[in-house]
PDB file of the backbone (N, CA, C, O) and the ligand in Angstrom, with CONECT records:
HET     ZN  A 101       1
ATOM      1  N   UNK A   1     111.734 118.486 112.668  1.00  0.00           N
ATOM      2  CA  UNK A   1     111.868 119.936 112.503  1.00  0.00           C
ATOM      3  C   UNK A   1     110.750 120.490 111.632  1.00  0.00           C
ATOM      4  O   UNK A   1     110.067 119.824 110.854  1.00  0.00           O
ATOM      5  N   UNK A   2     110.637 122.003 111.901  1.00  0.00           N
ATOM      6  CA  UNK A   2     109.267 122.410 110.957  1.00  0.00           C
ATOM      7  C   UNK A   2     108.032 121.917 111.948  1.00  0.00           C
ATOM      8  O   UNK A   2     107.924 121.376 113.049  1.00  0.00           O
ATOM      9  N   UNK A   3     106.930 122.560 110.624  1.00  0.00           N
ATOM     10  CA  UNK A   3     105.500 122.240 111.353  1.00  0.00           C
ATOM     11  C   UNK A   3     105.605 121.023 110.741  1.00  0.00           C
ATOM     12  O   UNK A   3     106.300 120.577 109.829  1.00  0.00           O
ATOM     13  N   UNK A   4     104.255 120.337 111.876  1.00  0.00           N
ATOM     14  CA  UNK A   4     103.499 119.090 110.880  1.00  0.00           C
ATOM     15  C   UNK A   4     102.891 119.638 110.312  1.00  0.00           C
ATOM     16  O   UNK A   4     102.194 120.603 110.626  1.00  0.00           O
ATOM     17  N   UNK A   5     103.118 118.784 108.670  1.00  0.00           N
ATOM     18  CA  UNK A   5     102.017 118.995 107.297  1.00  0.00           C
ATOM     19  C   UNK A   5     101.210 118.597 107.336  1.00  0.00           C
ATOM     20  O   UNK A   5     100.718 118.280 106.253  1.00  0.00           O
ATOM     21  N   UNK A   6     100.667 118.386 108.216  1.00  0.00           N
ATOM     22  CA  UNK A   6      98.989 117.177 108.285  1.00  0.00           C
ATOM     23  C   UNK A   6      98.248 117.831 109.068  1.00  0.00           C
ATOM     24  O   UNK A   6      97.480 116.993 109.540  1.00  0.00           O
ATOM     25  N   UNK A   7      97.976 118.978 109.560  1.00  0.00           N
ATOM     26  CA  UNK A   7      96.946 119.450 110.719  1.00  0.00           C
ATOM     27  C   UNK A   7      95.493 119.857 110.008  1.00  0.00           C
ATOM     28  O   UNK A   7      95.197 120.716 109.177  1.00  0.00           O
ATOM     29  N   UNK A   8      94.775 118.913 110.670  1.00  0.00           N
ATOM     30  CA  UNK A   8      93.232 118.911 109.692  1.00  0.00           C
ATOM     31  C   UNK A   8      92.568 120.292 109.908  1.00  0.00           C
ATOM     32  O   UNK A   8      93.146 120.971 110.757  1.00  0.00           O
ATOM     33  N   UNK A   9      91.420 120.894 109.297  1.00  0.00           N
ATOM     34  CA  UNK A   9      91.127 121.797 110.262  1.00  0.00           C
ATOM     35  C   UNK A   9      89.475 120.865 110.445  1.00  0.00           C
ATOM     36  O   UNK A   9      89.150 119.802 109.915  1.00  0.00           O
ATOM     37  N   UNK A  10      88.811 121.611 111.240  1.00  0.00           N
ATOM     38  CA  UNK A  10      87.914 121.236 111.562  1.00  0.00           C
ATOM     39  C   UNK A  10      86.749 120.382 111.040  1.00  0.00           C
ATOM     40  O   UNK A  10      85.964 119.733 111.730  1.00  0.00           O
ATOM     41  N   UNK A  11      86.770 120.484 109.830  1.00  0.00           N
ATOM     42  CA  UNK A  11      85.347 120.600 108.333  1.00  0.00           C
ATOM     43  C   UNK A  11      85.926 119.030 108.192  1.00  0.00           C
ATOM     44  O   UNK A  11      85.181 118.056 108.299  1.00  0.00           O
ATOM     45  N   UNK A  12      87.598 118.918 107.896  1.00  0.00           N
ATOM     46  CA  UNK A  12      88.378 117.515 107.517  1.00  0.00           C
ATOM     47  C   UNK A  12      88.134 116.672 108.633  1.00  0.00           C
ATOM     48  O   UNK A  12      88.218 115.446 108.557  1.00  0.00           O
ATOM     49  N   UNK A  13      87.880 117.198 109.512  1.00  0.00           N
ATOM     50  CA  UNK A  13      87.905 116.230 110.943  1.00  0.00           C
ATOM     51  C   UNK A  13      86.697 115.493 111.282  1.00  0.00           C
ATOM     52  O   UNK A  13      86.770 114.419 111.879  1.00  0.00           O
ATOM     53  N   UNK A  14      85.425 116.089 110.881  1.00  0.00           N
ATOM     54  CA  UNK A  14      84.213 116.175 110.807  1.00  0.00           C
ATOM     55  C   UNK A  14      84.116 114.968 109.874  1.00  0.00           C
ATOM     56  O   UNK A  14      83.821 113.821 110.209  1.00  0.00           O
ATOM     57  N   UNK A  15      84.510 115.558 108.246  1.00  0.00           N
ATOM     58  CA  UNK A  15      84.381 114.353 107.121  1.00  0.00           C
ATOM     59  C   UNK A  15      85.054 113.111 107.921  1.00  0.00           C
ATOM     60  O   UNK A  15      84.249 112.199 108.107  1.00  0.00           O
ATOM     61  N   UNK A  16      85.862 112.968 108.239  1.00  0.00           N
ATOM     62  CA  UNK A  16      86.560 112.021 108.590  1.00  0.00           C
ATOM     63  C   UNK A  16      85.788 111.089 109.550  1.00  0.00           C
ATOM     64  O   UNK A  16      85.633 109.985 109.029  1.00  0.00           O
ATOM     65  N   UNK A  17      85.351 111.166 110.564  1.00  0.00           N
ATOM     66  CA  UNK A  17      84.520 110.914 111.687  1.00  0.00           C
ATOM     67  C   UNK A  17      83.417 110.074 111.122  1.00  0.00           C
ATOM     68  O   UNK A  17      83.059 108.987 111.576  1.00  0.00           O
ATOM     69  N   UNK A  18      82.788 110.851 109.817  1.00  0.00           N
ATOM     70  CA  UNK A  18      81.606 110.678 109.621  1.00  0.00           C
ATOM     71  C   UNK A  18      81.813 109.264 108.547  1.00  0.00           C
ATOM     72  O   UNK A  18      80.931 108.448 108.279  1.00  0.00           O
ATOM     73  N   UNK A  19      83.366 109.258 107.997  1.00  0.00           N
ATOM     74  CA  UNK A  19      83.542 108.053 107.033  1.00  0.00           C
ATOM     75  C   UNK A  19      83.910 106.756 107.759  1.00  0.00           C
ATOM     76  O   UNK A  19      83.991 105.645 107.234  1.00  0.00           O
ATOM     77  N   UNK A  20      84.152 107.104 109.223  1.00  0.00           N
ATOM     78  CA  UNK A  20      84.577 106.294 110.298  1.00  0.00           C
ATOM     79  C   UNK A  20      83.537 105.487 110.683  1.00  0.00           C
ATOM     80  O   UNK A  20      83.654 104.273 110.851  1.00  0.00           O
ATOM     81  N   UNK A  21      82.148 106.342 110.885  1.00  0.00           N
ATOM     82  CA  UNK A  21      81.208 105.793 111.640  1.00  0.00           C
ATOM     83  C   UNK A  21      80.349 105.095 110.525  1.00  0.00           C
ATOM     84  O   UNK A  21      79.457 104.321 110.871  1.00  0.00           O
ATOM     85  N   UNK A  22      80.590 105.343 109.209  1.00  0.00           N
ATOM     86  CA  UNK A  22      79.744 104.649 108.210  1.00  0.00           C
ATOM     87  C   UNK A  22      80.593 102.892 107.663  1.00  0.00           C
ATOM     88  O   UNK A  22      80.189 101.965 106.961  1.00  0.00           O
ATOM     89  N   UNK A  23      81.950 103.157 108.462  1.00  0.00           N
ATOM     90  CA  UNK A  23      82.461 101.461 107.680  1.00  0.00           C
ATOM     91  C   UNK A  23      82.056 100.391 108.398  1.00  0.00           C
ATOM     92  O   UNK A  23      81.533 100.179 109.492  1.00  0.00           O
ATOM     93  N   UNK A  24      82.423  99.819 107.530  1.00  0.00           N
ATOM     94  CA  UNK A  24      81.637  98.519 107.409  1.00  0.00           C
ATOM     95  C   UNK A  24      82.129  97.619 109.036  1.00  0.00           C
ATOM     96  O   UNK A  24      81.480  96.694 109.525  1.00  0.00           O
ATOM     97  N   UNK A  25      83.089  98.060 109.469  1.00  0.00           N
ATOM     98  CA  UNK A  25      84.223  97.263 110.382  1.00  0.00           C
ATOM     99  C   UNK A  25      83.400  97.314 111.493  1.00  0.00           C
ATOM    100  O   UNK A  25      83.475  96.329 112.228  1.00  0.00           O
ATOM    101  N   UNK A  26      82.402  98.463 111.915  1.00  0.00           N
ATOM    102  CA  UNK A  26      81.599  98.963 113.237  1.00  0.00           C
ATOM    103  C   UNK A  26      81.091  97.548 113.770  1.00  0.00           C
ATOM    104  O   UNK A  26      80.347  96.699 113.277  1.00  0.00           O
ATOM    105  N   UNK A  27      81.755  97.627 114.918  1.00  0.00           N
ATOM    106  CA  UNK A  27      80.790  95.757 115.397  1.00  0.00           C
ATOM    107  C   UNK A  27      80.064  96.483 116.530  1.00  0.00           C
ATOM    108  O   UNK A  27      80.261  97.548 117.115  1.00  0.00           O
ATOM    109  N   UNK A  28      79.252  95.622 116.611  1.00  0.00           N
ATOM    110  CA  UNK A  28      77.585  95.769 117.519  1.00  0.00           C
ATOM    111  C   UNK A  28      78.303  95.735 119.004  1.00  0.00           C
ATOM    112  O   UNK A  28      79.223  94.967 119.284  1.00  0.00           O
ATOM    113  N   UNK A  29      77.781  96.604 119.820  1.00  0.00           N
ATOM    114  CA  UNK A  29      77.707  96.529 121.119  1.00  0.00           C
ATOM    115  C   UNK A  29      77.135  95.215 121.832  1.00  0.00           C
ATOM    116  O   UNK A  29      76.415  94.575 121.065  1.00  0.00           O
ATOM    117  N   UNK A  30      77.280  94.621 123.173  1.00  0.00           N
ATOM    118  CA  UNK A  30      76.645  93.802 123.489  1.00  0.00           C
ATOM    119  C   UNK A  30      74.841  93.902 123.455  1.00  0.00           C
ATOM    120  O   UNK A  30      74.131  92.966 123.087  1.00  0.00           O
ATOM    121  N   UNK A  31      74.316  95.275 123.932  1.00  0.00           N
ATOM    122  CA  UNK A  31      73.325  95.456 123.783  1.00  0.00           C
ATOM    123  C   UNK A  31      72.564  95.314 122.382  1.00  0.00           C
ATOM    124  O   UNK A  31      71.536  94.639 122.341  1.00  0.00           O
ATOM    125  N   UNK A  32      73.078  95.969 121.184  1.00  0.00           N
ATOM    126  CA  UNK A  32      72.817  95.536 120.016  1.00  0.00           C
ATOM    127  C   UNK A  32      73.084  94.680 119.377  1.00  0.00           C
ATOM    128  O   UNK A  32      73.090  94.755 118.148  1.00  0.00           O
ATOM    129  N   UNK A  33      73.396  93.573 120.070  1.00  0.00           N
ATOM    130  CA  UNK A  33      73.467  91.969 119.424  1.00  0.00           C
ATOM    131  C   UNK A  33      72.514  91.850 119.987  1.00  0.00           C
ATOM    132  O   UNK A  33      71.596  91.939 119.172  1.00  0.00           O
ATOM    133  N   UNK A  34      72.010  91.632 121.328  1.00  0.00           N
ATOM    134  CA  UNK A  34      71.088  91.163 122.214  1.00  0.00           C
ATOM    135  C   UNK A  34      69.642  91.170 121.778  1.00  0.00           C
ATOM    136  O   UNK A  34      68.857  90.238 121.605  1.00  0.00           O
ATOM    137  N   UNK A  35      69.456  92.939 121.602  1.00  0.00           N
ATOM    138  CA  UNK A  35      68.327  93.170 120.775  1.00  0.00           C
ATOM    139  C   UNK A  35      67.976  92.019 119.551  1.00  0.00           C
ATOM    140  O   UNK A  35      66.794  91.765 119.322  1.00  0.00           O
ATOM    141  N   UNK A  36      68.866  91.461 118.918  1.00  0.00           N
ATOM    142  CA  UNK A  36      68.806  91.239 117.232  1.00  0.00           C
ATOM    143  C   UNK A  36      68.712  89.431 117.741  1.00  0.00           C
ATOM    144  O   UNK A  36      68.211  88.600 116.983  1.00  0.00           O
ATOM    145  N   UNK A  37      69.148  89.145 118.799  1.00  0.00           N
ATOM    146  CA  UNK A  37      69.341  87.995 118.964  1.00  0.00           C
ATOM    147  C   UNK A  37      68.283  86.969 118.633  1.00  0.00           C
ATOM    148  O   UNK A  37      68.678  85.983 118.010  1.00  0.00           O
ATOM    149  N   UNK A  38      67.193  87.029 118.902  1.00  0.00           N
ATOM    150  CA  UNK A  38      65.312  86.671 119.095  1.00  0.00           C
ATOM    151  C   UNK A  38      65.092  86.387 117.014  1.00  0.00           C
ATOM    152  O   UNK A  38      64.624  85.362 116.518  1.00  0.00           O
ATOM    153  N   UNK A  39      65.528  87.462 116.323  1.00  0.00           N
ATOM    154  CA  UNK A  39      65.744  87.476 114.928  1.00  0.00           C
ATOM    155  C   UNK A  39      66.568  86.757 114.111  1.00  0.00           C
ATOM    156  O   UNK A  39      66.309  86.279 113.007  1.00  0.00           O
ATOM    157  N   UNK A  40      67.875  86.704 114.923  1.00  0.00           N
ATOM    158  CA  UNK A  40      68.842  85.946 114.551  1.00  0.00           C
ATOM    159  C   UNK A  40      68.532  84.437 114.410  1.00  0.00           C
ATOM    160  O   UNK A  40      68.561  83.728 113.404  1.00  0.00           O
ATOM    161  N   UNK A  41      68.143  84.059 116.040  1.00  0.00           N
ATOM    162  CA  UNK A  41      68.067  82.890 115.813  1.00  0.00           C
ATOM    163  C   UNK A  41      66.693  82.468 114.918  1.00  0.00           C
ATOM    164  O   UNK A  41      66.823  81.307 114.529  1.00  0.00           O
ATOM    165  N   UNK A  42      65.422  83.066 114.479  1.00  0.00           N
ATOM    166  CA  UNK A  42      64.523  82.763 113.838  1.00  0.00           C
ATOM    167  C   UNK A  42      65.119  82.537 112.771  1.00  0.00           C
ATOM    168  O   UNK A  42      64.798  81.435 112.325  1.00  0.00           O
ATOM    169  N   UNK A  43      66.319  83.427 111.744  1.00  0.00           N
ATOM    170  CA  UNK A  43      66.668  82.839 110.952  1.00  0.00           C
ATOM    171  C   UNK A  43      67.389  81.633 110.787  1.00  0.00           C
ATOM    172  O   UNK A  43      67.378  81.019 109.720  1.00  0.00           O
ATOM    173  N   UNK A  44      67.979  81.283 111.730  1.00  0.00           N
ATOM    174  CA  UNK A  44      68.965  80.558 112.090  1.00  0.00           C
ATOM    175  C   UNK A  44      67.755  78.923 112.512  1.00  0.00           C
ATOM    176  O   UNK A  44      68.033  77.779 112.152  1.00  0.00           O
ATOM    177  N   UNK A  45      67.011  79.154 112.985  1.00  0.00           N
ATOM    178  CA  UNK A  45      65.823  78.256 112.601  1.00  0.00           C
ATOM    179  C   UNK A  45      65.721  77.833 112.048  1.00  0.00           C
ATOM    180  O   UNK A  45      66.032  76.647 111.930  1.00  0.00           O
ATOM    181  N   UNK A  46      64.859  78.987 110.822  1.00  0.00           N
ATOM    182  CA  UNK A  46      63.701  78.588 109.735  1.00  0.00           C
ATOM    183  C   UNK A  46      65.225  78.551 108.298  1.00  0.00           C
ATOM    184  O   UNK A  46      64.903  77.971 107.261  1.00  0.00           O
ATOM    185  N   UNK A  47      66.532  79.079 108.343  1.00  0.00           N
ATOM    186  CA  UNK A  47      67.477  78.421 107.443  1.00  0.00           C
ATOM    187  C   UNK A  47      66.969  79.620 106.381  1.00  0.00           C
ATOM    188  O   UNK A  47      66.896  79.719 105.156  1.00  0.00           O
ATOM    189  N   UNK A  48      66.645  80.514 107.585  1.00  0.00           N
ATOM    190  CA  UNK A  48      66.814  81.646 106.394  1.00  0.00           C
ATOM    191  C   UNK A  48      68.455  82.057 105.869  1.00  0.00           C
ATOM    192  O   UNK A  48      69.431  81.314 105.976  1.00  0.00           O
ATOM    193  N   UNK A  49      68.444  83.007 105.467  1.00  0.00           N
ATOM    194  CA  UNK A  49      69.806  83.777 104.932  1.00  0.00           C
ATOM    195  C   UNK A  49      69.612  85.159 105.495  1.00  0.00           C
ATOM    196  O   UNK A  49      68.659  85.908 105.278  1.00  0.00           O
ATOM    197  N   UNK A  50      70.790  85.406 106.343  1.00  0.00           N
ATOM    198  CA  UNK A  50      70.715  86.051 107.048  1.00  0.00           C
ATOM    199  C   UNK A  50      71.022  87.868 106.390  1.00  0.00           C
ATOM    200  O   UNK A  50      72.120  88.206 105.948  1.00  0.00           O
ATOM    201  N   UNK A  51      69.781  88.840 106.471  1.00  0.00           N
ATOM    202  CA  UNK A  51      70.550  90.049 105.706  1.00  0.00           C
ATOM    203  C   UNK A  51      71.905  90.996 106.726  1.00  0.00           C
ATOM    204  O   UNK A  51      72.446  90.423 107.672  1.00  0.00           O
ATOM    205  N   UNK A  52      72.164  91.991 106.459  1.00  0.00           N
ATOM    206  CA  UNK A  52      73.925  92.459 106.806  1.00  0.00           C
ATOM    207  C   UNK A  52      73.612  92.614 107.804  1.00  0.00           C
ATOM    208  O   UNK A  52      74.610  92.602 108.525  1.00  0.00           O
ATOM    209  N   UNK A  53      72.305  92.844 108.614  1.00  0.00           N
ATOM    210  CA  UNK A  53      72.115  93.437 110.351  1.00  0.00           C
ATOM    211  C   UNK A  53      72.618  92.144 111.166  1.00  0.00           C
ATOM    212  O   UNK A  53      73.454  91.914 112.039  1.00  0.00           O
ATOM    213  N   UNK A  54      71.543  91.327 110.325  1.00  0.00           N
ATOM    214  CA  UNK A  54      71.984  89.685 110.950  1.00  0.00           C
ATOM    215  C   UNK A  54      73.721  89.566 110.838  1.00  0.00           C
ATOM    216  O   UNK A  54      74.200  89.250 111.927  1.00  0.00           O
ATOM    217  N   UNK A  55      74.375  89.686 110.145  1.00  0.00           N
ATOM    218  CA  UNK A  55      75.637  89.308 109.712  1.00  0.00           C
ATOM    219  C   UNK A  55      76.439  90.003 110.566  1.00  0.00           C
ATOM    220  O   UNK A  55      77.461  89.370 110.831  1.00  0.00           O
ATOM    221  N   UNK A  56      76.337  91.416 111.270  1.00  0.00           N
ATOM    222  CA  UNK A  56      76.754  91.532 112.137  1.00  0.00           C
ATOM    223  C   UNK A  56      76.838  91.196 113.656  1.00  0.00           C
ATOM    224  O   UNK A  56      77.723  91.192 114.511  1.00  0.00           O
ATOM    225  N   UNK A  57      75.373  90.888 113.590  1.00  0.00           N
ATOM    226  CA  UNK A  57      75.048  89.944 115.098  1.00  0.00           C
ATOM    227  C   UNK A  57      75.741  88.516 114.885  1.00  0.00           C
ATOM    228  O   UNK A  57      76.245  88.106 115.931  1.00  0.00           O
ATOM    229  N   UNK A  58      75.885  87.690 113.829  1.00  0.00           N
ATOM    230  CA  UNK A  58      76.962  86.662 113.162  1.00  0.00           C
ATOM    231  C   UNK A  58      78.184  86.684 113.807  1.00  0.00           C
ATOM    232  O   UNK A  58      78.579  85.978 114.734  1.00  0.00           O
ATOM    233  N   UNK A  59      78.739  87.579 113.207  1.00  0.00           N
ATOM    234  CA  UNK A  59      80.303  88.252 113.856  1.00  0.00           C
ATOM    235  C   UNK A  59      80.355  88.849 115.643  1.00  0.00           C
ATOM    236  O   UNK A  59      81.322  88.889 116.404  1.00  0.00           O
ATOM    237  N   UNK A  60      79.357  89.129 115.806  1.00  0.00           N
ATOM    238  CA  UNK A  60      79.592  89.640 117.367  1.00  0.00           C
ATOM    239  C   UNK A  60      79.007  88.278 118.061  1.00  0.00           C
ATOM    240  O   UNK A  60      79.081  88.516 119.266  1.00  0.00           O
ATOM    241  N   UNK A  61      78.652  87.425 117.949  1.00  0.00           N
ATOM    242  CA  UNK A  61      78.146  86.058 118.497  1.00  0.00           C
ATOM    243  C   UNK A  61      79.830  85.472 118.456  1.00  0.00           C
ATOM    244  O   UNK A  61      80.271  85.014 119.510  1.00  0.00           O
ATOM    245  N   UNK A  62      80.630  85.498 117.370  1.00  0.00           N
ATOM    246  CA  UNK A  62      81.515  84.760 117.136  1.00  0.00           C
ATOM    247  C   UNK A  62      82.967  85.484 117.821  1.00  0.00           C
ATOM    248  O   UNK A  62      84.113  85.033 117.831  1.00  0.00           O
ATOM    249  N   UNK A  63      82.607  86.349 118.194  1.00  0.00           N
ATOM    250  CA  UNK A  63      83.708  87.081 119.387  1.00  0.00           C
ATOM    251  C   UNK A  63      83.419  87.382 121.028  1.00  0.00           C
ATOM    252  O   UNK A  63      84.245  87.613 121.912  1.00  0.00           O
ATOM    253  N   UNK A  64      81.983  87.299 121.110  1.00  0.00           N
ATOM    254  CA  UNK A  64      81.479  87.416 122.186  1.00  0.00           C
ATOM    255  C   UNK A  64      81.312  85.881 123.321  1.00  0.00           C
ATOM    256  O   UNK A  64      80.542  85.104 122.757  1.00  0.00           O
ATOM    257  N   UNK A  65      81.533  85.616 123.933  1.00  0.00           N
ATOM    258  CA  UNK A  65      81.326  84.434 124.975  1.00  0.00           C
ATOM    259  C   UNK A  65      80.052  84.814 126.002  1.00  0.00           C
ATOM    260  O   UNK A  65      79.519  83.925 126.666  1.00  0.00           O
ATOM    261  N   UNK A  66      79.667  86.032 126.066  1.00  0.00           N
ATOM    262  CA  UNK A  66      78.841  86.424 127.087  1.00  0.00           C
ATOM    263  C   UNK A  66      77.394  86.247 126.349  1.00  0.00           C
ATOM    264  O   UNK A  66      76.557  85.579 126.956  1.00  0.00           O
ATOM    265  N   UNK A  67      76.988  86.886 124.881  1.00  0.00           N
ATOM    266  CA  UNK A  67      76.210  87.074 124.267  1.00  0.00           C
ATOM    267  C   UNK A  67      75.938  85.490 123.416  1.00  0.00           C
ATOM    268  O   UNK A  67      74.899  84.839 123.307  1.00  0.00           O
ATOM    269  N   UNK A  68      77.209  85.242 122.941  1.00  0.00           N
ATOM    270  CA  UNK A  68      76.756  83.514 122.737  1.00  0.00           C
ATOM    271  C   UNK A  68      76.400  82.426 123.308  1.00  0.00           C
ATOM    272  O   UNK A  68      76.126  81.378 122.723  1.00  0.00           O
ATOM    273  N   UNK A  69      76.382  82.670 124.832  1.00  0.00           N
ATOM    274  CA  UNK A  69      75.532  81.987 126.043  1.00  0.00           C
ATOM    275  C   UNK A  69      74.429  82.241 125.722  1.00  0.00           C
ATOM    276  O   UNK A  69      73.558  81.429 125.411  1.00  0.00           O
ATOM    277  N   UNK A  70      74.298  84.093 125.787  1.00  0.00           N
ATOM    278  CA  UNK A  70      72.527  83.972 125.655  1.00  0.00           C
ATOM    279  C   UNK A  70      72.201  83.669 124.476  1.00  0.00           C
ATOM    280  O   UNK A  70      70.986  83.830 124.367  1.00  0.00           O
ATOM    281  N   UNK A  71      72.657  83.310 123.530  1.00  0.00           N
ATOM    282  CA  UNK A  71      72.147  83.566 122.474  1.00  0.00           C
ATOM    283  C   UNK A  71      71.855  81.728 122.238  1.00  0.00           C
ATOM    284  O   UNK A  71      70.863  81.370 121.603  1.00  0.00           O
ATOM    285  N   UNK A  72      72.811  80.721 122.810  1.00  0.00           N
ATOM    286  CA  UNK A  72      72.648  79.067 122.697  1.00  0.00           C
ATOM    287  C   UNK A  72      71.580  79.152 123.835  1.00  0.00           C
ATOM    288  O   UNK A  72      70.535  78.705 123.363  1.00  0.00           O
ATOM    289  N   UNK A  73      71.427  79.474 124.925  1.00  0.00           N
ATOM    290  CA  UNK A  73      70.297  79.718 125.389  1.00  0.00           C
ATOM    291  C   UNK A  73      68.551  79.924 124.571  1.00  0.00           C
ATOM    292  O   UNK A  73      67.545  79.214 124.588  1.00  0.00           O
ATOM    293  N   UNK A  74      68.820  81.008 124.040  1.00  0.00           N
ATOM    294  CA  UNK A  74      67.447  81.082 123.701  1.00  0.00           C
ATOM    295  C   UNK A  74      67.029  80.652 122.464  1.00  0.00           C
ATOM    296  O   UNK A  74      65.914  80.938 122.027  1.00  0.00           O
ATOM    297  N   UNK A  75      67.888  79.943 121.823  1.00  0.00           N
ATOM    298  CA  UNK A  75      67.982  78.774 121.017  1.00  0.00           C
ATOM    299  C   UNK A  75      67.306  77.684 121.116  1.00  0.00           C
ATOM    300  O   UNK A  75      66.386  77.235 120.434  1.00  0.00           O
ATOM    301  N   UNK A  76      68.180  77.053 122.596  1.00  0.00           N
ATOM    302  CA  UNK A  76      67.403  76.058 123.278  1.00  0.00           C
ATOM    303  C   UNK A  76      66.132  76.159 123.446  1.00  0.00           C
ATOM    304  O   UNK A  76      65.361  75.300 123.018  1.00  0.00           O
ATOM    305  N   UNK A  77      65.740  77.217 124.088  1.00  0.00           N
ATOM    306  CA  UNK A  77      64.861  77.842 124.420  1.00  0.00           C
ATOM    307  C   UNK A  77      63.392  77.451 123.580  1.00  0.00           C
ATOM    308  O   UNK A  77      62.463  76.659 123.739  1.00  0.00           O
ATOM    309  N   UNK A  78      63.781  78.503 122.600  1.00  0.00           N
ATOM    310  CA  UNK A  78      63.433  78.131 121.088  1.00  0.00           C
ATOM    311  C   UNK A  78      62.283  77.034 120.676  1.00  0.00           C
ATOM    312  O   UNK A  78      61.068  76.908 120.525  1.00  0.00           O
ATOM    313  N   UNK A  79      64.143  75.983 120.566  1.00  0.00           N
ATOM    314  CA  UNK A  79      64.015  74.592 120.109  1.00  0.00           C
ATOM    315  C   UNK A  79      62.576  73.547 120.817  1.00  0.00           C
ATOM    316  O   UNK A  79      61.726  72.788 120.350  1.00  0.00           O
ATOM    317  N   UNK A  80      62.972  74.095 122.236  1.00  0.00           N
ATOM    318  CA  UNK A  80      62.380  73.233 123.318  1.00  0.00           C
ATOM    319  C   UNK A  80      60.763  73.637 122.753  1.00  0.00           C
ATOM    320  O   UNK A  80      59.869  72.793 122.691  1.00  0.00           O
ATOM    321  N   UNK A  81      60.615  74.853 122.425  1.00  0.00           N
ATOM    322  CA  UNK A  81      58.959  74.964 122.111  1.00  0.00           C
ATOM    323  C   UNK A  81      58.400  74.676 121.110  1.00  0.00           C
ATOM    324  O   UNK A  81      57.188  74.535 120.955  1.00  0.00           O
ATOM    325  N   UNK A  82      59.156  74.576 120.418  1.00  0.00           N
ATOM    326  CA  UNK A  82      58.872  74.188 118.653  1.00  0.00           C
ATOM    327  C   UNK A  82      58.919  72.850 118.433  1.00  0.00           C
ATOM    328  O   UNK A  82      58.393  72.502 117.376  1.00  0.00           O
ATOM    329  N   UNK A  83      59.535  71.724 119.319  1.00  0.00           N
ATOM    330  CA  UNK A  83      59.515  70.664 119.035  1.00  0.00           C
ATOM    331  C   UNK A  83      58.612  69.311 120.268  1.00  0.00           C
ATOM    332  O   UNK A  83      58.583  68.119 119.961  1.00  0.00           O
TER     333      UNK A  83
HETATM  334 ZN    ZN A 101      78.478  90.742 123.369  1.00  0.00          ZN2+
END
């Protein structure tokens, strides 16, 4: 019964959106792992430490089955030229 007490107006809806698209939780599209992939594995190479861009391509490798093909792929890939 009554109104709802919660109706944002526009300006709140906006802030909101914008605190949405800045957390931390945002995981990478397949395309933007893909991109990062070539980087990834260089660190993943040379035993670098990976900074937060890497860390998300980390996490989307580790949910993805499609992108972690390509990604043990060009690994191999990689490997095969370097050694
Ligand atoms: Zn993917």
């Amino acid at each position: 019964m009554g109104e709802f007490p919660m109706k944002l107006d526009e300006q709140q809806l906006t802030g909101l959106l914008l605190l949405l698209a800045q957390t931390e939780e945002v995981e990478l599209t397949c395309d933007e792992c893909f991109a990062r992939t070539a980087e990834y594995a260089e660190h993943e190479l040379t035993g670098k430490t990976p900074h937060e861009a890497l860390e998300k391509v980390r996490q989307h490798l580790a949910i993805c089955p499609d992108c972690r093909e390509e990604y043990l792929g060009l690994l191999n890939a990689i490997r095969s030229l370097v050694s």
